[in-house]
N, CA, C and O atoms as a GROMACS GRO file, in nm:
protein
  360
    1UNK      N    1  -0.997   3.075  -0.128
    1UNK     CA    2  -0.964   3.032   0.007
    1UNK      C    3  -0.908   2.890   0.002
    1UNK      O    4  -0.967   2.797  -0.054
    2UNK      N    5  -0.812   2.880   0.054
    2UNK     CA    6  -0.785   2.728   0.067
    2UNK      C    7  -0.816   2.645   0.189
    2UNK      O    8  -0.799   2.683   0.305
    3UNK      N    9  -0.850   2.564   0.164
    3UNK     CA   10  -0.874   2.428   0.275
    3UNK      C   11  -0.767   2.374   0.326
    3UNK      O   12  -0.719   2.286   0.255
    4UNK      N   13  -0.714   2.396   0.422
    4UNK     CA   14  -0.664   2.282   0.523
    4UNK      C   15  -0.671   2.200   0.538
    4UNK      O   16  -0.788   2.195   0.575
    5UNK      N   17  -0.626   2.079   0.544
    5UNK     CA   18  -0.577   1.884   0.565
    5UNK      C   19  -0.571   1.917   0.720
    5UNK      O   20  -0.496   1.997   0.776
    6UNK      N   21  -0.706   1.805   0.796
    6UNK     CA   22  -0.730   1.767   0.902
    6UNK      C   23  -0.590   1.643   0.918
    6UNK      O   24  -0.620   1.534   0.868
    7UNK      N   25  -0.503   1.646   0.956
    7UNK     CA   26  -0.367   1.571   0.946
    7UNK      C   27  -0.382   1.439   0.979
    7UNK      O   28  -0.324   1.354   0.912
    8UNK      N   29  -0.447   1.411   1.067
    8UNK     CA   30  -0.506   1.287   1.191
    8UNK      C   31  -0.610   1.221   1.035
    8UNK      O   32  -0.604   1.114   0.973
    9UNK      N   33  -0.655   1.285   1.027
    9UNK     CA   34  -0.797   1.219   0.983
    9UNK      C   35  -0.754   1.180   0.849
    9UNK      O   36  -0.793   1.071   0.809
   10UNK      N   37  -0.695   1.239   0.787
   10UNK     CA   38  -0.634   1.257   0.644
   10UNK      C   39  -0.516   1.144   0.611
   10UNK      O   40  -0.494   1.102   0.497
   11UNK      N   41  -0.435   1.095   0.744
   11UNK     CA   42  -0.422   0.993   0.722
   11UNK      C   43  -0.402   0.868   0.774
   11UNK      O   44  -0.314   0.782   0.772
   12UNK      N   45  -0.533   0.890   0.831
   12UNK     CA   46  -0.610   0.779   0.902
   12UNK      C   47  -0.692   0.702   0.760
   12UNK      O   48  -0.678   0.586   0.721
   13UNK      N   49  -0.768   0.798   0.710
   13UNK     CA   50  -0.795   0.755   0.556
   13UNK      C   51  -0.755   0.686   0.496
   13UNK      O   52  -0.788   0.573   0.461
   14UNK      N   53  -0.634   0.782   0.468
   14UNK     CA   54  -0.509   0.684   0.330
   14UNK      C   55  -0.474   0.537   0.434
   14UNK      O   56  -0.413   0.447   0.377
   15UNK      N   57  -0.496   0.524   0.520
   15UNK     CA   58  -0.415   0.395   0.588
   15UNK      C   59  -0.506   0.332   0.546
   15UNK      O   60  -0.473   0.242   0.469
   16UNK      N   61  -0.658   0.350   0.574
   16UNK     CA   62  -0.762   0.267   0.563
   16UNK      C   63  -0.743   0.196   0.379
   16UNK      O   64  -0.733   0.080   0.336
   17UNK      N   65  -0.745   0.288   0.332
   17UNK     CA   66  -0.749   0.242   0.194
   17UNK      C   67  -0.591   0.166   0.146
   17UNK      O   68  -0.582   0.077   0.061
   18UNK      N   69  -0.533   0.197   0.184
   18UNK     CA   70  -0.414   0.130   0.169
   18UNK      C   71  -0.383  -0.005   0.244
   18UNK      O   72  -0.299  -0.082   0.199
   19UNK      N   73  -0.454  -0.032   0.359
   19UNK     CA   74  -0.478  -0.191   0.375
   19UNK      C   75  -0.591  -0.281   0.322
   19UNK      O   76  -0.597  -0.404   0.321
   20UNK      N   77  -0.687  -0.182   0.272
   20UNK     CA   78  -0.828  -0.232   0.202
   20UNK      C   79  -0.698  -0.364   0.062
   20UNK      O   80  -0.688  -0.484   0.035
   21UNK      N   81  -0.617  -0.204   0.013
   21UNK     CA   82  -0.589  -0.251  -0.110
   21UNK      C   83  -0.488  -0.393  -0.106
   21UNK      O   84  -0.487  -0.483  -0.190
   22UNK      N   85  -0.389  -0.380   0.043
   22UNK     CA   86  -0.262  -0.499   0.082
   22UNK      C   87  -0.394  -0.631   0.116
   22UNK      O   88  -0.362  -0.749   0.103
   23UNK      N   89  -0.518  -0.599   0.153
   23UNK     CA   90  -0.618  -0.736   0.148
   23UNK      C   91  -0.607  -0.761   0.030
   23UNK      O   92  -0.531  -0.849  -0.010
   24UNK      N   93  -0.667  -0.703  -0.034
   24UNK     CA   94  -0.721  -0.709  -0.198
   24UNK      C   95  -0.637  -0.771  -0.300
   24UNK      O   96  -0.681  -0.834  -0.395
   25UNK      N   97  -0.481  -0.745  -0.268
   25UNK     CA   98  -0.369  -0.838  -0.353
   25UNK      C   99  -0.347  -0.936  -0.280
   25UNK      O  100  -0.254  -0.994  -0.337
   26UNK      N  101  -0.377  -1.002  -0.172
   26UNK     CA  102  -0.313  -1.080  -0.032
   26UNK      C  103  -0.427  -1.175  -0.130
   26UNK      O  104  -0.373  -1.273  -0.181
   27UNK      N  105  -0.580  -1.158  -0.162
   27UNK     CA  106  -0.645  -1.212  -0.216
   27UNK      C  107  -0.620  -1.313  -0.362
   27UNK      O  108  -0.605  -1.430  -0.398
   28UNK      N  109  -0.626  -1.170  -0.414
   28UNK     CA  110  -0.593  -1.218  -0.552
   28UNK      C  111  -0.476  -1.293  -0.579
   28UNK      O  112  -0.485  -1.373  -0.672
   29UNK      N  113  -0.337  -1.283  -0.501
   29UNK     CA  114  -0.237  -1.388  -0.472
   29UNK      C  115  -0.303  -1.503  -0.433
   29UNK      O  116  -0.255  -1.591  -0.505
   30UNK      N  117  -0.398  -1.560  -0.351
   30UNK     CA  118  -0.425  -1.680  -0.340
   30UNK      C  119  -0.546  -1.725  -0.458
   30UNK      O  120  -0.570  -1.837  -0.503
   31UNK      N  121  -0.590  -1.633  -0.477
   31UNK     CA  122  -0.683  -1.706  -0.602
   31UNK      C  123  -0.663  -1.724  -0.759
   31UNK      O  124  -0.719  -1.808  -0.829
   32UNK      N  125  -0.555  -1.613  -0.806
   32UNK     CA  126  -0.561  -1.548  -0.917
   32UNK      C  127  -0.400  -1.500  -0.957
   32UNK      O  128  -0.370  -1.402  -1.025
   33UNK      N  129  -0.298  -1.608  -0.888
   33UNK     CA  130  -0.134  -1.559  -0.887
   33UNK      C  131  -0.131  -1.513  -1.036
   33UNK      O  132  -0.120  -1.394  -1.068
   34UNK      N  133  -0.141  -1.617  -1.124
   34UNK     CA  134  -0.099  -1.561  -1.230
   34UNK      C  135  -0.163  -1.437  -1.322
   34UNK      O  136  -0.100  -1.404  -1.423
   35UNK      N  137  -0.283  -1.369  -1.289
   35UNK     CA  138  -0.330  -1.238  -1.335
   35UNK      C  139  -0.272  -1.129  -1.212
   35UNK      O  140  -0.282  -1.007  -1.225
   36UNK      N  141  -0.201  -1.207  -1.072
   36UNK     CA  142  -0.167  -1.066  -1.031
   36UNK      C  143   0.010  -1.080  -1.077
   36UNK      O  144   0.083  -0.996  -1.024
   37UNK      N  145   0.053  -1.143  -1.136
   37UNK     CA  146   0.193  -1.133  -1.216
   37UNK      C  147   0.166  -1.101  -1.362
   37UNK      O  148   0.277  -1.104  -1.414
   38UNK      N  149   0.084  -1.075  -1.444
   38UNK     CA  150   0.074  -1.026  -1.542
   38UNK      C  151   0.025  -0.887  -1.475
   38UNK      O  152   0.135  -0.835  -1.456
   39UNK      N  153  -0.064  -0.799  -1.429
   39UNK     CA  154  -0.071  -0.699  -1.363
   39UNK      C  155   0.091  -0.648  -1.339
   39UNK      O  156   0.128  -0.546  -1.397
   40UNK      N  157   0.158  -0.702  -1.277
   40UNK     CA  158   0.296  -0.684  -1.230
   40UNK      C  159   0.394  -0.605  -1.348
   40UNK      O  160   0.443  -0.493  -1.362
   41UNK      N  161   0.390  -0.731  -1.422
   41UNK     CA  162   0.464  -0.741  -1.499
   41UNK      C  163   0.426  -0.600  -1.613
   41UNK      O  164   0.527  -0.539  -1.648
   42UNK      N  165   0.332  -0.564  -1.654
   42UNK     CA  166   0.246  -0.449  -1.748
   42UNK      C  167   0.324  -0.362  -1.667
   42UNK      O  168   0.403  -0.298  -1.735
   43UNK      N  169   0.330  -0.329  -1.511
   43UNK     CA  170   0.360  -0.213  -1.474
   43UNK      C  171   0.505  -0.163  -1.460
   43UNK      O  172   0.540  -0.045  -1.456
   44UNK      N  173   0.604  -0.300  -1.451
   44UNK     CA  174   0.726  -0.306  -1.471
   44UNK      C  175   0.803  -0.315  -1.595
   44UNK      O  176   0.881  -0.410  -1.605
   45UNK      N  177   0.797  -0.263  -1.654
   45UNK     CA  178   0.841  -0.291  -1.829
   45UNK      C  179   0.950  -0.311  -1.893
   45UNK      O  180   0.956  -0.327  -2.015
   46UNK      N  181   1.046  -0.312  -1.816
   46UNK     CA  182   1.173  -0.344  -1.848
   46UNK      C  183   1.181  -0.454  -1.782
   46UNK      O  184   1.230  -0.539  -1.856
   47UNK      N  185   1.149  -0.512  -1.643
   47UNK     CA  186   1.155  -0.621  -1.547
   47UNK      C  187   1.099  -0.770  -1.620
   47UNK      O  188   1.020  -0.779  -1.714
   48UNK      N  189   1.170  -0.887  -1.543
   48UNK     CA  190   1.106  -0.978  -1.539
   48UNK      C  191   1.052  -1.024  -1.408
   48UNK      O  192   1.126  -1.015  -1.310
   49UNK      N  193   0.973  -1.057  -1.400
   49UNK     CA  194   0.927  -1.079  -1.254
   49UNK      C  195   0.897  -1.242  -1.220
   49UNK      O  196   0.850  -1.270  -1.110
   50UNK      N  197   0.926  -1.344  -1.313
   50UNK     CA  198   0.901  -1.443  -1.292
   50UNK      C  199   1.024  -1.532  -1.167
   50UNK      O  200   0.997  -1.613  -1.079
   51UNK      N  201   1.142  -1.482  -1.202
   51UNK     CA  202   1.218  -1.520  -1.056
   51UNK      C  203   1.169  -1.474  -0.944
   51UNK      O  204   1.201  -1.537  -0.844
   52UNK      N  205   1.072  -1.342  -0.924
   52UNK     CA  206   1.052  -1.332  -0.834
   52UNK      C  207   0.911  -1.393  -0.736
   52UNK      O  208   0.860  -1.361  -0.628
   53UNK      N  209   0.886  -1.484  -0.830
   53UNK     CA  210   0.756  -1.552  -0.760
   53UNK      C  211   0.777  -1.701  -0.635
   53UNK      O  212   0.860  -1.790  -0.620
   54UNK      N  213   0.655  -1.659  -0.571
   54UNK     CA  214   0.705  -1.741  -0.414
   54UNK      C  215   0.709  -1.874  -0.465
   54UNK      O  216   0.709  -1.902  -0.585
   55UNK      N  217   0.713  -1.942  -0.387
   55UNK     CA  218   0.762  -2.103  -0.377
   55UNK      C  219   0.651  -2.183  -0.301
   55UNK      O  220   0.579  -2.280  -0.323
   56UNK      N  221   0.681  -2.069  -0.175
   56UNK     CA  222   0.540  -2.116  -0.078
   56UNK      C  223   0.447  -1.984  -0.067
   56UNK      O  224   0.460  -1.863  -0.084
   57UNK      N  225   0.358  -2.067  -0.033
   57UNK     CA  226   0.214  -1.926   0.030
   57UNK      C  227   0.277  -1.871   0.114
   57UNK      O  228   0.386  -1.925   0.136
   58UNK      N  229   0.247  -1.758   0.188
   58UNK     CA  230   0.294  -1.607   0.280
   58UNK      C  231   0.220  -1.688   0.406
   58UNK      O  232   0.140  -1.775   0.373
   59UNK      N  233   0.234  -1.672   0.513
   59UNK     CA  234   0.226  -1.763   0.646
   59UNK      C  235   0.103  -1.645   0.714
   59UNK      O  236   0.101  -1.540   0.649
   60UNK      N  237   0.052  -1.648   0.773
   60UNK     CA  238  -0.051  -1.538   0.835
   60UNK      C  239   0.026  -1.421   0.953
   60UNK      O  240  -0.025  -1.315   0.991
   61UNK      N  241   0.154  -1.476   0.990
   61UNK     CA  242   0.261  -1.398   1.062
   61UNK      C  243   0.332  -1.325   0.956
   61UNK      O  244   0.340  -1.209   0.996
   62UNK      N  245   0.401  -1.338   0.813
   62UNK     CA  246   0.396  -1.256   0.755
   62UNK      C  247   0.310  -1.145   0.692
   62UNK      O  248   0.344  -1.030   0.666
   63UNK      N  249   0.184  -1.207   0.674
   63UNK     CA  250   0.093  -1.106   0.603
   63UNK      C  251   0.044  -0.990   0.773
   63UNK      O  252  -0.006  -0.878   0.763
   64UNK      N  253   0.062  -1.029   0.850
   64UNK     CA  254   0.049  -0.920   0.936
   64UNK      C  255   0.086  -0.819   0.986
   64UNK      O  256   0.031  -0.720   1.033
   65UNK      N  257   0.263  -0.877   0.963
   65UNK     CA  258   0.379  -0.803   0.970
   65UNK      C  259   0.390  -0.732   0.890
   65UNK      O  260   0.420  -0.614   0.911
   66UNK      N  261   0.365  -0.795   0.742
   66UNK     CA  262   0.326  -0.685   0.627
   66UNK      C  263   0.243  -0.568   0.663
   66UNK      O  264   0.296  -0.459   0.682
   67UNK      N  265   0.118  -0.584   0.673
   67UNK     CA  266  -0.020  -0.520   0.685
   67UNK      C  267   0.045  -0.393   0.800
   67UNK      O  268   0.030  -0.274   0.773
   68UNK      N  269   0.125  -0.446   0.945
   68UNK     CA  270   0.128  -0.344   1.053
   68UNK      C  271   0.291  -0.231   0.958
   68UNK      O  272   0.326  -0.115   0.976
   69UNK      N  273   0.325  -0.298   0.902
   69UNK     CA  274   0.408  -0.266   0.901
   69UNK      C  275   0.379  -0.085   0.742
   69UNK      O  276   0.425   0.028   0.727
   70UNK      N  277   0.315  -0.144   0.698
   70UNK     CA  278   0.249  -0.084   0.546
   70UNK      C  279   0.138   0.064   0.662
   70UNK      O  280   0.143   0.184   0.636
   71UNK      N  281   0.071   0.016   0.753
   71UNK     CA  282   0.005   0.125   0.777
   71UNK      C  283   0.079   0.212   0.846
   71UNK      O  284   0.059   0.332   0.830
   72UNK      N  285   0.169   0.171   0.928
   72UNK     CA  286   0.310   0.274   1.003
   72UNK      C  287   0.323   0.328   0.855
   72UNK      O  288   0.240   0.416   0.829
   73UNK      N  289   0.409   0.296   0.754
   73UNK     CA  290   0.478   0.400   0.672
   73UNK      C  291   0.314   0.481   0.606
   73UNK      O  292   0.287   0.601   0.602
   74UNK      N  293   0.247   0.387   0.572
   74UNK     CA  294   0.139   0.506   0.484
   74UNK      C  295   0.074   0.589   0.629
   74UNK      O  296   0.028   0.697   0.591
   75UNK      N  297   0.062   0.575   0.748
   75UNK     CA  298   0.025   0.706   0.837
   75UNK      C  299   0.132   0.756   0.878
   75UNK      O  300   0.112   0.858   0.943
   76UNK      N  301   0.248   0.725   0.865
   76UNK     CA  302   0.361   0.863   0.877
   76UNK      C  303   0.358   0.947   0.795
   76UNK      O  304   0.330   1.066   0.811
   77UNK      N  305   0.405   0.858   0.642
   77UNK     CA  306   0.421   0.956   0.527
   77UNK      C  307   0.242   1.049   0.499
   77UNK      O  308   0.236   1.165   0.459
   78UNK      N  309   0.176   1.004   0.516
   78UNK     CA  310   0.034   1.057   0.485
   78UNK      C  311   0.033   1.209   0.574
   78UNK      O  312   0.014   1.323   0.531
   79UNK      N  313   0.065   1.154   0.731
   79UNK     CA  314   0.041   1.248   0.808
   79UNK      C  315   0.153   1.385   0.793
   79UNK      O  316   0.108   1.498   0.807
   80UNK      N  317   0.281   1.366   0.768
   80UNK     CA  318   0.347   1.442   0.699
   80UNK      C  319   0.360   1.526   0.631
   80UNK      O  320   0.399   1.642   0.641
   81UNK      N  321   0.300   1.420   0.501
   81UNK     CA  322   0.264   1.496   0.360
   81UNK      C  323   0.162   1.610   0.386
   81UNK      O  324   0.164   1.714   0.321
   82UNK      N  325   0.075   1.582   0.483
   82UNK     CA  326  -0.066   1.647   0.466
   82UNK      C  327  -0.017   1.790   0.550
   82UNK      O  328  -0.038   1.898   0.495
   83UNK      N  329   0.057   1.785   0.704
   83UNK     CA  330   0.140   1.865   0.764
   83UNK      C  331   0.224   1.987   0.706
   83UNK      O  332   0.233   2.106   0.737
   84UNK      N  333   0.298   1.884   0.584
   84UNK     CA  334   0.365   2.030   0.552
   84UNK      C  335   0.309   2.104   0.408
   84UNK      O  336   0.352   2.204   0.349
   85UNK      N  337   0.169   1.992   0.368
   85UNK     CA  338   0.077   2.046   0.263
   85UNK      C  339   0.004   2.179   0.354
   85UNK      O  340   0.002   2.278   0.280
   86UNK      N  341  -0.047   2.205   0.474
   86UNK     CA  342  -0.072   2.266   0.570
   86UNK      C  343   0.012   2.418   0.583
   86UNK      O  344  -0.035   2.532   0.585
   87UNK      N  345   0.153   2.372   0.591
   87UNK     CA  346   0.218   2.507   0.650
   87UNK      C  347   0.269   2.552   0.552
   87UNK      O  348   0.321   2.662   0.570
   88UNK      N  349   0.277   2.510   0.448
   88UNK     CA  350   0.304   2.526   0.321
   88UNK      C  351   0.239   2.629   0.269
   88UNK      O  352   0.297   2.734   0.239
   89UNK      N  353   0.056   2.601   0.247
   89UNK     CA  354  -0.059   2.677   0.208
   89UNK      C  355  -0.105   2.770   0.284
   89UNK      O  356  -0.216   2.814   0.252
   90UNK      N  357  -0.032   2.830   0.412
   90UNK     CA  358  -0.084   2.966   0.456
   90UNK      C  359  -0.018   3.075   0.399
   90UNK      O  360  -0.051   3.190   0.428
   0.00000   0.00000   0.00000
């Protein structure tokens, strides 16, 4: 029997955890820049990422804009994904 994706709830979830995680680097950028650019850099392997580092700190109007902006796409795409994971599996 297969289970059905509650659509709402499913990605209401993924949003939750997906701003847990935009805190969690918002963090480690102010405490720990240079282990979250080696992190970076491991995952990009052809890239250099050192031009791409800030100049100044992120302002609290950006990191919000970020944050609203990150849970719109992860509860669209979530709710979506889970939607046509749904009509898909009958």
């Amino acid at each position: 029997m297969i289970k059905l994706l509650k659509e709402k709830e499913f990605a209401n979830a993924f949003t939750v955890v997906s701003l847990g995680v935009y805190v969690v680097c918002r963090v480690l950028s102010l405490i720990a820049p240079d282990f979250l650019f080696s992190v970076g850099k491991s995952w990009f392997h052809t890239f250099s990422l050192d031009s791409m580092r800030a100049v100044s700190p992120m302002d609290l109007g950006t990191f919000i804009f970020g944050a609203v902006s990150l849970a719109f796409l992860v509860w669209i795409t979530t709710y979506s994904g889970a939607a046509l994971y749904n009509k898909w599996a009958k």
